[in-house]
C-alpha positions in Angstrom: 106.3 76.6 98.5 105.2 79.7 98.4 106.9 83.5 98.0 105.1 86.9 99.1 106.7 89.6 97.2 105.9 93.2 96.6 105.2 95.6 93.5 107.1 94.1 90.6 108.0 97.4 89.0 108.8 98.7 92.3 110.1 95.9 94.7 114.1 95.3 94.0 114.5 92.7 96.5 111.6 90.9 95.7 112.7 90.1 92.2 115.8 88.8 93.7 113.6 85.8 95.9 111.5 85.2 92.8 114.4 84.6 90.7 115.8 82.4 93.1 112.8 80.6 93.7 112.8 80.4 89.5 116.5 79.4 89.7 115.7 76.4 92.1 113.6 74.4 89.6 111.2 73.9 92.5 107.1 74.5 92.4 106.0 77.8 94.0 103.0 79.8 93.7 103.8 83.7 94.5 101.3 86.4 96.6 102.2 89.9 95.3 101.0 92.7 97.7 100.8 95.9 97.1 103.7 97.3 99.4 103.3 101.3 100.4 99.9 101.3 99.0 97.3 103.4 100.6 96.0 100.2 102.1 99.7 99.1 103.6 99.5 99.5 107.1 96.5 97.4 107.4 98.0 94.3 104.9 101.2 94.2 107.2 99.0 93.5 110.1 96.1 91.6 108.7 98.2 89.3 106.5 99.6 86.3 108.4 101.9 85.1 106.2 104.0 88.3 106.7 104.1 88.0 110.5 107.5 86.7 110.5 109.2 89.5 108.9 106.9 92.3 110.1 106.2 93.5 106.6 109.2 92.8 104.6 109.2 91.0 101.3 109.7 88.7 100.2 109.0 85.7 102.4 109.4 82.7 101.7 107.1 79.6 103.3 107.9 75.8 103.0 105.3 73.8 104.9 106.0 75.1 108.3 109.8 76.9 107.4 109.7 80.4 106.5 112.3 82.5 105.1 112.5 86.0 104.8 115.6 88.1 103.1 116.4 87.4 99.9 120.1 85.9 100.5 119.0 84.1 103.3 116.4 82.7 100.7 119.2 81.7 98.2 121.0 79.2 100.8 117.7 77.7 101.7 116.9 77.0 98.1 120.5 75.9 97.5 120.5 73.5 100.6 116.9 71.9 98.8 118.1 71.4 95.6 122.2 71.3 95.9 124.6 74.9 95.7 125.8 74.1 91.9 122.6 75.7 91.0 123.4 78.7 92.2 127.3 79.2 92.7 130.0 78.2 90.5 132.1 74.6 91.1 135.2 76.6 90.9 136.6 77.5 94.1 138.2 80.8 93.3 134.9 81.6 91.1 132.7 80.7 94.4 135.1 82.9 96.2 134.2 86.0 94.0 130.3 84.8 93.6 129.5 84.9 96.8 132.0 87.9 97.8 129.7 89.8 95.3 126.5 88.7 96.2 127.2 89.8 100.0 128.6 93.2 98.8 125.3 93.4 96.6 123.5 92.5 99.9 124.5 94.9 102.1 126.1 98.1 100.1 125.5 100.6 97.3 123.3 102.5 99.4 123.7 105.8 97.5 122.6 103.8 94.7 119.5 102.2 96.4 118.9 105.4 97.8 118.7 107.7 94.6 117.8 105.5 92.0 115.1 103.6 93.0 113.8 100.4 90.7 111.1 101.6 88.8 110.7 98.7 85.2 108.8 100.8 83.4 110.2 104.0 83.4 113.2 105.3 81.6 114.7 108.9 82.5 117.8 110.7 81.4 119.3 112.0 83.8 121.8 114.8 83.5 124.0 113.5 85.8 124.6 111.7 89.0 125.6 112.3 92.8 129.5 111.4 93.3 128.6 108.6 95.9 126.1 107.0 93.7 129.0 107.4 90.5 131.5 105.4 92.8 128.9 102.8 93.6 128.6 102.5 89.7 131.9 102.1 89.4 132.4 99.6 91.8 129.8 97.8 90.3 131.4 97.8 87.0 135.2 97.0 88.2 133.1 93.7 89.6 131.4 92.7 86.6 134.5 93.0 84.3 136.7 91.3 86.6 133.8 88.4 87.3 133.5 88.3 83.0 137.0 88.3 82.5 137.9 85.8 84.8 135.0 83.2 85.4 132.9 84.1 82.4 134.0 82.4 79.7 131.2 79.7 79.8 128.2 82.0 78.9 126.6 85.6 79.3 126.3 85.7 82.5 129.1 86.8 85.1 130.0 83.4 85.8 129.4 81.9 82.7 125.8 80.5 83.3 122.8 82.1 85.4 123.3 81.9 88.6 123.1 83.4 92.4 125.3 86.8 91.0 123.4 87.4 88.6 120.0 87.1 91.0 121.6 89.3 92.9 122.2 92.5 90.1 119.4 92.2 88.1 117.9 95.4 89.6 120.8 96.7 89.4 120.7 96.0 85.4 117.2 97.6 85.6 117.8 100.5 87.6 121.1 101.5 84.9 118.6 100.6 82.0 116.2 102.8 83.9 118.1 106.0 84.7 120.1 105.9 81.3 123.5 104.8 83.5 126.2 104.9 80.8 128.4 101.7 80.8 131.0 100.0 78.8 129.7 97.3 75.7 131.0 94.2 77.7 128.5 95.7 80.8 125.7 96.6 77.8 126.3 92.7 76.4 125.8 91.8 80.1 122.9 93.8 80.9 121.3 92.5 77.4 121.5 88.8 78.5 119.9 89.5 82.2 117.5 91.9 80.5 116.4 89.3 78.0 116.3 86.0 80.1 113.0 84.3 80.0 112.7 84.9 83.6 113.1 88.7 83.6 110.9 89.1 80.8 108.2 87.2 82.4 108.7 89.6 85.2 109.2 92.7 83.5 105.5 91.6 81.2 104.1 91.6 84.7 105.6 94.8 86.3 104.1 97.1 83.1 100.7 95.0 83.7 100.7 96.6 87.0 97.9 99.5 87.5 98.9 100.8 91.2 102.0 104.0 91.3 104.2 104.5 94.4 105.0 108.2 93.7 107.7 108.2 96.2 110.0 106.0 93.4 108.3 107.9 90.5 111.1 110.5 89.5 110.0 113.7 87.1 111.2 113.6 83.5 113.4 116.9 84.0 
């Protein structure tokens, strides 16, 4: 196999298809290109292997199958190697998983929006826009309910690593990021994703990186 993904200190959705690639057990080798770079335009349309999603990353090639969006990329990995890899046994844990993977998926816009993922930096912010505070919130009411119900089995929000947790580690980075104050059961949370073997390998690479995307670098006042 083999995953195209953009700018690791940059690219939020392409951490989440290189985790779940990572979560899969399976072989891949990974193409990183340097999305919004001054050189963009001309790498969308001279690189094949991004025809199929016109750009986007990541993408996601098996032989002939290519995948592109990062949840559709989770169920093709969990058809390959079996969904217990990435979604909890219980029903009513599944339920919840998958509930706040799709939420993940398609909201917290004002979030996205204003608080882009940038690994390296870290700012302190003096405060936040109202609709990106309730998307915090929300996001917090989530975890502590997923932790207090499903968690008892490890760190993670179900207990071990799985497809939920794919799904909010930018979130984890953005909060570490922008100095987002959150309860110690969130910091104990955001510790574990922060210091899986997996993240760090990815985080080791993003502060490697030499190329800036000023558009996601935010002033220090």
């Amino acid at each position: 196999m083999k995953l195209i993904i953009g700018n690791k200190n940059y690219s939020s959705w392409s951490l989440r298809g290189w985790l779940a690639c990572k979560q899969s057990g399976l072989h891949f080798d990974e193409l990183t290109v340097p999305i919004l770079g001054e050189d963009w335009e001309h790498v969308k349309t001279s690189t094949s292997d991004l025809a199929p999603s016109q750009g986007k990353v990541p993408i996601l090639w098996d032989g002939d199958a290519v995948v592109w969006d990062s949840l559709a990329i989770v169920d093709f990995l969990a058809d390959k190697v079996g969904r217990d890899r990435f979604w909890p046994k219980d029903d009513a844990a599944r339920a919840m998983a998958r509930s706040m993977v799709a939420e993940m998926h398609s909201g917290y816009l004002a979030l996205r929006r204003t608080l882009p993922m940038n690994v390296r930096k870290r700012l302190t912010l003096p405060g936040v826009p109202e609709d990106v505070r309730d998307d915090v919130v929300r996001i917090l009411t989530l975890w502590a309910e997923a932790r207090a119900r499903f968690g008892q089995g490890g760190p993670f929000l179900f207990g071990t690593f799985g497809a939920a947790d794919v799904f909010y580690a930018p979130v984890v980075s953005r909060f570490l990021t922008y100095g987002i104050g959150v309860p110690g059961f969130a910091q104990a949370y955001m510790q574990a994703v922060w210091e899986h073997d997996w993240m760090q390998q990815w985080i080791a690479a993003a502060e490697a990186e030499d190329w800036v995307i000023e558009q996601y670098e935010m002033p220090e006042e």
